[in-house]
N, C-alpha and C positions, 0 to 999 in steps of 0.2 A: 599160158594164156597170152593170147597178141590184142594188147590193147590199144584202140582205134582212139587220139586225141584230136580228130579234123574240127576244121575250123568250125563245124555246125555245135558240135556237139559243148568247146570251147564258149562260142558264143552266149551257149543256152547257160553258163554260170552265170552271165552276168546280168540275165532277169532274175537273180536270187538276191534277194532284200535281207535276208533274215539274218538276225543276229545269235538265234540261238545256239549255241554250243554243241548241243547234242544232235540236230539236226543238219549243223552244218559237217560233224562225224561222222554221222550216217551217211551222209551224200559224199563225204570222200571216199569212202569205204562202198557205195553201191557203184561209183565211176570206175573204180580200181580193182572191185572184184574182191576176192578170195587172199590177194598179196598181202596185202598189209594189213595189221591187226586196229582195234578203237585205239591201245596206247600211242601207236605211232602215227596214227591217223591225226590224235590231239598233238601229237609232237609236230609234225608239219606245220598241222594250222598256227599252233601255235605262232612258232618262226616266221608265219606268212603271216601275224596281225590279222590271224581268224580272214584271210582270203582264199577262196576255195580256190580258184583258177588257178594261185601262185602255190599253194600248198599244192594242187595236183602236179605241178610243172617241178614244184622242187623235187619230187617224190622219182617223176618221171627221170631227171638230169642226172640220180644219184643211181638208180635201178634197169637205168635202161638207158644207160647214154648213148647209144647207136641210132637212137631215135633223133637225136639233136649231137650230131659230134662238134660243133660249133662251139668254143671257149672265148671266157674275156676275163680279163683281171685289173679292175681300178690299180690305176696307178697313183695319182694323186691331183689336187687341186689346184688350176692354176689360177684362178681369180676366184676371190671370196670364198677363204676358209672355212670349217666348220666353227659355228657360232660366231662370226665375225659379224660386227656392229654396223645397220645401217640405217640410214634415217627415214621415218615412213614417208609411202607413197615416193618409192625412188625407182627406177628405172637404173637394172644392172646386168652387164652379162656374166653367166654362170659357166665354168669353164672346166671340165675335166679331164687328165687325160687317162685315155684306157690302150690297153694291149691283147690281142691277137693272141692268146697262149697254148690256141688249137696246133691242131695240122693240118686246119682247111681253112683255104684263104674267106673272110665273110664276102655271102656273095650283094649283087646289086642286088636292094630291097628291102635288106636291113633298117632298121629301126630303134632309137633309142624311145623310149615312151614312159610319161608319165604313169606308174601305179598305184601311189597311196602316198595318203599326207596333205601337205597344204599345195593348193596349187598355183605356184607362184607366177606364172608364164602362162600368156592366151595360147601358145602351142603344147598339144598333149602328147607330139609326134616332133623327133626330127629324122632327115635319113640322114644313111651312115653309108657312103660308099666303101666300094670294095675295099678288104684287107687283108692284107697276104699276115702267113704267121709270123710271129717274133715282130712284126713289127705296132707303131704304137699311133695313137691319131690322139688328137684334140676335139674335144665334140662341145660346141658354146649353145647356149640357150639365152634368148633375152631375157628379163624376167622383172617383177616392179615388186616391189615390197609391198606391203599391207599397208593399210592407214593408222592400224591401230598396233601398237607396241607390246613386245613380247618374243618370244622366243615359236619359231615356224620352221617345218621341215618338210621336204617334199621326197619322196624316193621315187628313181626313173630305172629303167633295168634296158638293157639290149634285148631284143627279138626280133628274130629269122625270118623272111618271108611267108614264111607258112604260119607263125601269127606265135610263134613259139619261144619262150623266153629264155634264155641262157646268160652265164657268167654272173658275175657278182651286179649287188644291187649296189646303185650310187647314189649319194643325199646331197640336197643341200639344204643347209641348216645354217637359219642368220636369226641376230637380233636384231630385232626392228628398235631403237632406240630414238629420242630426239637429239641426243647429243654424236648416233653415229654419224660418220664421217668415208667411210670405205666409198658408198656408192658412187657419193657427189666426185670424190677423188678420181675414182675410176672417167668417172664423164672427163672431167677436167684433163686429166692428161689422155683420153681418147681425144678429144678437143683438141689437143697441143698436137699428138702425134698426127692430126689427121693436117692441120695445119702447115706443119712444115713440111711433110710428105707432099701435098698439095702442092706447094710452091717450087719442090724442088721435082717434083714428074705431076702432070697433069694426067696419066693414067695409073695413078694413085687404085689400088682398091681395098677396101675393108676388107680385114682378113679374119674377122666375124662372119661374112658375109656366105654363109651355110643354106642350101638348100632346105626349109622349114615347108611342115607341109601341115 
């Protein structure tokens, strides 16, 4: 069976509201056909936090990788850790770096994007230029804390031009505390760095400074 995942049909998951369990089975199991059985149908969803789009797409990545041959593998974090402390309503860049683990370089069009969780950043998109394999990028996000304290997570994934998600999902996960201290840090010695860089080349440029769309 050649199953057809275009962007119309992608689309049409995300007029779906419902939290039912057994409904939202049903609809992985009526997209996918005949493949997969209800056990493994709840197993996706599951994994995907009851999302049908991303339970379709994992199902897709595992069973029929030739549809998406495009790979990524978090590598790790370079600004604010998981659960690192920062004080509300702060303004921080979120930083990770990821690698190319395919054999096809990502083409222009790419996309890291917001999926599920808290959403800590007014952008739900940033692009990702090209990337040949074995090698690794940095992908920054601006992003502001919440006002109110507590423990917040957001998860962002890569997806291909054709609207299709691949490689592992990424988090960022902080606590909003009054006593943390990361954020403002961060500002402070971006402040410092931009500072003496400024004085000593006047074309000075943030190297945050990512195409956000």
């Amino acid at each position: 069976m050649e199953v057809d995942l275009d962007r119309e049909l992608m689309n049409s998951f995300k007029t779906m509201n419902t939290t039912d369990r057994d409904v939202l089975i049903n609809e992985f199991l009526r997209v996918l056909g005949s493949q997969p059985n209800a056990t493994e149908g709840e197993f996706y969803l599951d994994m995907a936090n009851w999302n049908l789009q991303e339970a379709v797409s994992a199902w897709m990545d595992v069973h029929h990788p030739r549809n998406n041959p495009l790979a990524m593998r978090f590598v790790q974090d370079i600004t604010i850790g998981e659960g690192e402390s920062i004080p509300p309503s702060t303004k921080f860049t979120k930083t990770w770096r990821i690698r190319n683990t395919g054999n096809e370089a990502w083409p222009a069009g790419c996309t890291l994007r917001f999926t599920d969780g808290d959403q800590l950043s007014t952008y739900t998109q940033v692009s990702v230029g090209p990337v040949t394999p074995n090698h690794e990028v940095d992908i920054s996000v601006e992003m502001c804390s919440p006002p109110n304290t507590g423990m917040f997570q957001g998860k962002w994934r890569m997806c291909n031009p054709g609207g299709n998600f691949f490689g592992d999902a990424i988090w960022v996960i902080i606590c909003v505390d009054a006593g943390g201290v990361l954020g403002v840090t961060q500002q402070l010695n971006s402040s410092s760095f931009d500072f003496h860089n400024n004085s000593a080349d006047a074309s000075f440029s943030n190297p945050f400074n990512m195409g956000m769309e």
